[in-house]
C-alpha positions in Angstrom: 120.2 97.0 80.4 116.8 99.1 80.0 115.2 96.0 78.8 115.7 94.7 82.0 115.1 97.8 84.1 111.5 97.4 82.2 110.9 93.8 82.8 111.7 94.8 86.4 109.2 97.5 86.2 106.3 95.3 85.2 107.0 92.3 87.5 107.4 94.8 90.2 103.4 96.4 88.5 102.4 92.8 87.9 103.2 90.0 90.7 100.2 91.2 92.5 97.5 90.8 89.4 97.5 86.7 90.6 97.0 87.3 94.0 93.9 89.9 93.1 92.5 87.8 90.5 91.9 85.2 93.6 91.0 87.2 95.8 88.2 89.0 93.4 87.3 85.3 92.5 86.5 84.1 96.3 85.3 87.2 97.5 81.9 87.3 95.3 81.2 90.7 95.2 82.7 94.2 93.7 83.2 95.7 97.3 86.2 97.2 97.4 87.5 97.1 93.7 87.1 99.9 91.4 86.3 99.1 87.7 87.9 102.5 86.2 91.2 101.6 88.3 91.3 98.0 86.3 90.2 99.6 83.1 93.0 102.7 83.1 95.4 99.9 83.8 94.2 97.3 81.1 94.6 101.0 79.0 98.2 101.3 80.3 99.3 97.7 79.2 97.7 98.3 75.8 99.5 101.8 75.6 102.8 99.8 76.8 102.6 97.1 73.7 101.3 99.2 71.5 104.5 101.5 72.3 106.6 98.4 71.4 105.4 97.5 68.1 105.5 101.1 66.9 109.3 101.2 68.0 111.4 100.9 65.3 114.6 100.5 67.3 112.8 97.8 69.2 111.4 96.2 66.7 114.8 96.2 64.4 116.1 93.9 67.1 112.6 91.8 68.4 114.3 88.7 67.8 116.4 89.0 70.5 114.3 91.5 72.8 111.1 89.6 72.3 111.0 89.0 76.1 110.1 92.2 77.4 106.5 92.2 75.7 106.0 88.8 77.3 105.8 90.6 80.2 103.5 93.2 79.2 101.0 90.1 77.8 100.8 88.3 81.1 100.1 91.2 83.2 97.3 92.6 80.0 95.6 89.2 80.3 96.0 89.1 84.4 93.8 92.2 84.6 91.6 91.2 81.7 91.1 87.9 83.8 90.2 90.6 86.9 87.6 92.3 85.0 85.8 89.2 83.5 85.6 88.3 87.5 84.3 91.9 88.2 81.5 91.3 85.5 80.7 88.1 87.2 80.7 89.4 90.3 78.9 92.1 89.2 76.2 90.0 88.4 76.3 88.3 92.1 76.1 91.8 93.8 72.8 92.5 91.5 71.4 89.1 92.0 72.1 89.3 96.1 70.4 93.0 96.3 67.1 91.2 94.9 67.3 88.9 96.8 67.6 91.4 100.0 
């Protein structure tokens, strides 16, 4: 039952990450997202898995509760997607002030 409560948990953290990955993507430009916000969360994900692998009651049973890091791995590369758009647009926002 708590591997469920958890999957719930980061479905509930992660069904937004594809929604804000397109919206970063077509808005061009950082305004409005905050790089340590995406980096404390990419942290938190690594922090979650990392907590997984070094659980030996978890990992005793990983064959059948491999599931629950699936979760954790969509939702890490979701934000790692994010911040690879906030590099790029990054770039544009530097590129549009010389421009100015």
């Amino acid at each position: 039952m708590s591997e469920i409560l958890e999957i719930v948990m980061v479905v509930a953290f992660g069904a937004s990450w594809p929604l804000n990955v397109v919206k970063s993507y077509r808005a061009r430009t950082t305004k409005g997202q905050s790089l340590p916000f995406l980096c404390l969360i990419f942290c938190g994900y690594i922090a979650g898995i990392a907590a997984k692998f070094s659980n030996e009651a978890y990992m005793s049973e990983f064959s059948a509760k491999w599931y629950v890091l699936v979760f954790y791995f969509i939702n890490l590369t979701m934000v790692g997607i994010d911040l690879l758009i906030y590099a790029r647009n990054a770039r544009l926002d530097r590129i549009a002030e010389k421009a100015a």
